[in-house]
C-alpha positions in Angstrom: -1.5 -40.1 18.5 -3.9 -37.7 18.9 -6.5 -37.0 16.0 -9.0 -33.8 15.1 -12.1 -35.9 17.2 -9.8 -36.0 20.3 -9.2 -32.2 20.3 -12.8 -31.7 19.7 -14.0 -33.5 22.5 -11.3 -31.7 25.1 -12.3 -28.4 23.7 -16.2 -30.0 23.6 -16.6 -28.6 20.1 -17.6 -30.4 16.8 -14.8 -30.9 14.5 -15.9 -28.9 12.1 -15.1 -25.8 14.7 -12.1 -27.7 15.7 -10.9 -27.3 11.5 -12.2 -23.5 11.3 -9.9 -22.6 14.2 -7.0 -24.1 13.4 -7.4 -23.0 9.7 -7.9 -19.1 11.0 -11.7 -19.6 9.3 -14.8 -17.7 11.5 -14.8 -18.5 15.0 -14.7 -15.9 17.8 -11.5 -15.4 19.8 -12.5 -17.4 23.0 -13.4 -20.3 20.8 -10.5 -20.3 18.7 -8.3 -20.2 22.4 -10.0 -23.1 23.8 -9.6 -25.1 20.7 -5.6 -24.1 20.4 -5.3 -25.3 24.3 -6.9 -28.6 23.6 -4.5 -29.2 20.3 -1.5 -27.7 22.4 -2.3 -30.2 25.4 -2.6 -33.3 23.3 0.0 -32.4 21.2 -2.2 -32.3 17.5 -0.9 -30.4 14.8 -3.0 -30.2 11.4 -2.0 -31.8 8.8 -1.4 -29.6 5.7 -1.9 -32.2 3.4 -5.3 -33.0 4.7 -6.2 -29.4 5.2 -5.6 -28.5 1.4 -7.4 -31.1 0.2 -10.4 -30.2 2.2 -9.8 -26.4 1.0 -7.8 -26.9 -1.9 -5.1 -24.6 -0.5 -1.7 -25.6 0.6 -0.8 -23.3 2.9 1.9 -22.3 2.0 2.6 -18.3 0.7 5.9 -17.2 -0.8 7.7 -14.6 0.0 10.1 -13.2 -3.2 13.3 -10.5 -2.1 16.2 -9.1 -4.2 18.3 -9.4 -1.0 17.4 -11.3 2.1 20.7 -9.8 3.9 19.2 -6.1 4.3 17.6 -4.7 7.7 14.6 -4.0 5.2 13.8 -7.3 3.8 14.0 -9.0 7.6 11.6 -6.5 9.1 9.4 -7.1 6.2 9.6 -11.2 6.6 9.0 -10.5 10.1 5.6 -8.8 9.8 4.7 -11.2 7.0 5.3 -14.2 9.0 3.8 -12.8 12.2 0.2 -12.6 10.1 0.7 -16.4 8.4 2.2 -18.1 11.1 -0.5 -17.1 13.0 -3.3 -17.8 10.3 -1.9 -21.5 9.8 0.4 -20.7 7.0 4.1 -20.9 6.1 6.3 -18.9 4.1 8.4 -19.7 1.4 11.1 -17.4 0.9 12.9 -16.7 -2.8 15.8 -15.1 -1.9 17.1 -13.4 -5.3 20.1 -12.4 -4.5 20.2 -10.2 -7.1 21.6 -12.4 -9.5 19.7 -12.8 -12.8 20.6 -16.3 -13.4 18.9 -17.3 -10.0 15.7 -15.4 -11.1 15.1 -16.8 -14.5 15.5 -20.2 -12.3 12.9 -19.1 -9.8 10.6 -17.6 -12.6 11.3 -20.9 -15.1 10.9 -23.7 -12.9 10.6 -23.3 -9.1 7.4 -21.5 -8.7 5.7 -23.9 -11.1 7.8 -26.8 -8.7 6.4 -25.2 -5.5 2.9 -25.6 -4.3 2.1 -22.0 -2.8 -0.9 -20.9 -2.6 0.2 -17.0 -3.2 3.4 -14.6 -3.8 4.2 -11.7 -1.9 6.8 -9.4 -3.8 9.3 -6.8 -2.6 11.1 -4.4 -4.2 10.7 -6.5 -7.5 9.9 -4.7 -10.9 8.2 -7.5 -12.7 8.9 -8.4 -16.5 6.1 -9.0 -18.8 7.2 -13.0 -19.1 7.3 -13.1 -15.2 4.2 -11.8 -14.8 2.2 -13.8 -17.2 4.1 -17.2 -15.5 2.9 -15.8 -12.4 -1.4 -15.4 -13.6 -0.2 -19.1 -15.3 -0.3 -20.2 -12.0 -3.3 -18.2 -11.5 -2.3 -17.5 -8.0 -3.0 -13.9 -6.0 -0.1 -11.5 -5.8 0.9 -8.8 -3.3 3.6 -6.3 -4.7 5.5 -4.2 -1.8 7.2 -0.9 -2.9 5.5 -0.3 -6.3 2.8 -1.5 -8.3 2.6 -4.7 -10.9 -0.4 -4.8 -13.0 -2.9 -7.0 -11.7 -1.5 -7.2 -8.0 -2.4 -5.5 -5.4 0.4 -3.2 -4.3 1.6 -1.9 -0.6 4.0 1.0 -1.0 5.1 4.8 0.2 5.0 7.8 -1.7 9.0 8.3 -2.4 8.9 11.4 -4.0 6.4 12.9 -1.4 8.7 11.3 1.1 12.0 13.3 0.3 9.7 16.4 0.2 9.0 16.1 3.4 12.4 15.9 4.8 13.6 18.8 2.4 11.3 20.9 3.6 12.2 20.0 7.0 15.5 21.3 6.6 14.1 24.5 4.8 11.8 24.9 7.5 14.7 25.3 9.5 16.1 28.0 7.6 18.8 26.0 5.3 18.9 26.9 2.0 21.8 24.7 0.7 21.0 21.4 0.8 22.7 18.8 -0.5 21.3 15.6 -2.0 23.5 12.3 -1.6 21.5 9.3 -2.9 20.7 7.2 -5.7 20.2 9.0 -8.8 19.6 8.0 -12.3 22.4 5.9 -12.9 22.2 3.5 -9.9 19.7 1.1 -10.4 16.6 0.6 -8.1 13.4 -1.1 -8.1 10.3 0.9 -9.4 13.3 4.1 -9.4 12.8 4.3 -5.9 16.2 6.8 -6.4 14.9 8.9 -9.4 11.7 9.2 -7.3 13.5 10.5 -3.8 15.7 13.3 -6.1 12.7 14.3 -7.7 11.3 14.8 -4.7 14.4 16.5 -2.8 14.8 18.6 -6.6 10.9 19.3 -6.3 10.9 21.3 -2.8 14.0 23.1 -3.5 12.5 24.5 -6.8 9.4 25.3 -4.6 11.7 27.3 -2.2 13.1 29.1 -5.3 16.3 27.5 -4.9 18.3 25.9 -7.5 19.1 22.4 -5.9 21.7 21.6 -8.5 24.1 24.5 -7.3 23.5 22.9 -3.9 25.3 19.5 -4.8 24.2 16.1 -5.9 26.4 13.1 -4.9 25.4 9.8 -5.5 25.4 6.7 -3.6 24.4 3.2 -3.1 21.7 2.6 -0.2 24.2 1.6 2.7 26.5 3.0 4.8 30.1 2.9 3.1 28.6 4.4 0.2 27.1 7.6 1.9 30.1 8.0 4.0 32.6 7.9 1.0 30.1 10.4 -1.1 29.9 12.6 2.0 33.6 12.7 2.5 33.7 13.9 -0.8 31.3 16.1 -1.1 32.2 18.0 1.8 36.2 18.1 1.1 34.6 19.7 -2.2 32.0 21.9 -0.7 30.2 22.9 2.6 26.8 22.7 2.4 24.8 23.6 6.2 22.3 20.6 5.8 22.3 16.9 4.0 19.3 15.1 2.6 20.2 11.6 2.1 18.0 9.8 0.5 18.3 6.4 2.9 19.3 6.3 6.8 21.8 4.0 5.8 23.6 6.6 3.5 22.2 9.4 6.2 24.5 7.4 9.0 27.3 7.4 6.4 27.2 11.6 6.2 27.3 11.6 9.9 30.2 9.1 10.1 32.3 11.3 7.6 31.2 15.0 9.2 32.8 14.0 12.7 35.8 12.3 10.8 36.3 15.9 9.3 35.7 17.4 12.2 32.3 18.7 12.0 29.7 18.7 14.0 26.6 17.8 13.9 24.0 19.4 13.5 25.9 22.8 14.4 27.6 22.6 11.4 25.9 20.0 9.6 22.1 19.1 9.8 21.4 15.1 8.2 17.8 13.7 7.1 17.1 10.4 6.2 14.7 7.7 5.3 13.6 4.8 6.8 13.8 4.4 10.4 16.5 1.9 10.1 17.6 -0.1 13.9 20.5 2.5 14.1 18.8 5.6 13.5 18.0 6.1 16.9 21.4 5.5 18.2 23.3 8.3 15.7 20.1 10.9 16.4 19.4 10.9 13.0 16.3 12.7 12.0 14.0 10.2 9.6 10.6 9.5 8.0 9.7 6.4 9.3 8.3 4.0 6.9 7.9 0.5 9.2 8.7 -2.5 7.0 7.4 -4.8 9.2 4.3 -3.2 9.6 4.0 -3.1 5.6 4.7 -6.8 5.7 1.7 -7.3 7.8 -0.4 -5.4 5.5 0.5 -7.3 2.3 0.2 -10.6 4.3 -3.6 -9.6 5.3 -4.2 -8.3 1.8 -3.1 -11.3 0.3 -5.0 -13.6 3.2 -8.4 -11.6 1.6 -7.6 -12.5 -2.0 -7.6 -15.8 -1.1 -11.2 -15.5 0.8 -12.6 -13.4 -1.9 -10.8 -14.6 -5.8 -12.6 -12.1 -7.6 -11.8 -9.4 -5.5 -10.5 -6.5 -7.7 -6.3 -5.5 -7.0 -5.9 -3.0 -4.4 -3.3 0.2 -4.1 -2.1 1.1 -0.2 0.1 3.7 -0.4 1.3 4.0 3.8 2.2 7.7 5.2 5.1 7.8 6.6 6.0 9.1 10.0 8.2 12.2 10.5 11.0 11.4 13.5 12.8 14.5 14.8 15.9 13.4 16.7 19.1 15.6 17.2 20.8 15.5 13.6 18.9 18.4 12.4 18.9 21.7 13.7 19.0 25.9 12.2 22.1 26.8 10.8 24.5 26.8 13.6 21.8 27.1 16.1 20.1 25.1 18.5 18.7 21.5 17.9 15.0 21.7 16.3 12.6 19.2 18.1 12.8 15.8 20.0 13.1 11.7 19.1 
């Protein structure tokens, strides 16, 4: 069985280089291929036991979600994962499920159990007990979609986000505009809802509008839910344009405007949030906010805690990206922009 000096002397580097590069320490790019050829020919793989006792890390990060079953929560994994795997790390997912009985468990026993070496968290409003048992375990941690005191968060601006896409539609000459969405009575993490009708509320204020008169129907963040609040609201009223405050609930609005015969976006314009896989596919108009790609950025944020302890928390709040398809167009006219 191959050991660390046999890759070393394939690769004819020291074994010192041979642990840097396979621990994703300093060494330049060619190095650190030649030394992965020579483990990958003689079949080595480090161990992680020996490698945390010569860094004191175990290489191991977990990864905490509400929901693992959302399109969201897999596109963030991905990006996390393509960063650690990469670095010589695995993840160690805490899928929540959002059942509090499972999260007092996770928080009580099974972080203190595990031996990680950090936390990533998404879409999780810490309590004050959780986040003291987390700095009991003095490890780093990366929040994703709001901030925790004393972690460094990744997240988007929500309410500047739902601005955006109002004003889109106003741009466009609509000046009733309906909000579907999650309001103040459905729950969210770090009111990611509150924050998107604020937002939507916000810009038709601007516009001297009153947004209320306009219509706000509320509904979970997936598909059956906009559809049946669309199919409501519009066997109630007719507003010319939709913001929905998710694509999910945005593809939901679509789904119910053709099953009442509308079209869209001669009769109907739709904006969303998100970018989700379908998006694309119904022509739905979006801000794209790229999960995976904040995944990748909390998994390097958290990689440079662990390089630099005393680093002070950091705040990234991403820009989103503004993606014109064919759900939006000027009142009964022609389709406004490209995907």
């Amino acid at each position: 069985m191959a050991d660390i000096a046999d890759v070393a002397r394939l690769a004819g580097v020291s074994t010192a280089t041979v642990s840097r590069a396979l621990n994703g320490k300093t060494a330049s790019a060619a190095t650190r291929e030649k030394v992965l050829a020579a483990a990958a020919e003689l079949g080595y793989v480090i161990s992680s036991n020996a490698s945390g006792l010569a860094s004191g890390r175990t290489r191991h990060i977990g990864f905490m979600v509400p929901f693992i079953d959302r399109w969201f929560f897999t596109d963030l994994l991905t990006g996390i994962e393509s960063v650690l795997l990469s670095q010589g790390y695995d993840v160690t997912l805490y899928d929540l499920q959002g059942n509090d009985s499972q999260r007092d468990q996770v928080f009580g026993s099974s972080l203190r159990r595990a031996s990680i070496d950090g936390l990533i968290a998404a879409s999780i409003e810490l309590t004050g007990d959780e986040i003291r048992a987390l700095r009991a375990l003095g490890k780093p941690v990366v929040s994703i979609g709001g901030y925790i005191e004393g972690a460094t968060a990744v997240d988007v601006d929500n309410a500047r986000m739902a601005t955006l896409a109002t004003e889109h539609l106003l741009s466009l000459g609509h000046t009733r505009i309906a909000y579907v969405g999650a309001g103040r009575t459905i729950a969210s993490a770090f009111q990611l809802g509150d924050a998107r009708y604020d937002g939507w509320l916000s810009a038709m204020r601007a516009a001297g509008l009153d947004g209320e008169e306009s219509g706000f129907w509320e509904a979970d963040f997936d598909i059956p839910s906009g559809y049946a609040a669309a199919k409501a609201l519009l066997a109630h009223d007719r507003p010319t344009a939709i913001f929905a405050a998710s694509d999910e609930i945005g593809i939901g609005c679509i789904l119910a405007a053709r099953d009442l015969g509308l079209r869209v976006p001669d009769d109907l314009s739709v904006v969303g949030i998100d970018d989700h896989k379908l998006s694309a596919f119904f022509g739905l108009t979006t801000l794209a906010q790229d999960p995976a790609g904040q995944g990748r950025l909390a998994a390097h944020l958290l990689l440079a805690q662990l390089d630099n302890p005393g680093a002070a928390p950091e705040h990234r709040t991403l820009t989103p990206r503004f993606v014109v398809r064919s759900s939006t167009a000027r009142p009964g006219g022609a389709v406004h922009g490209t995907a």
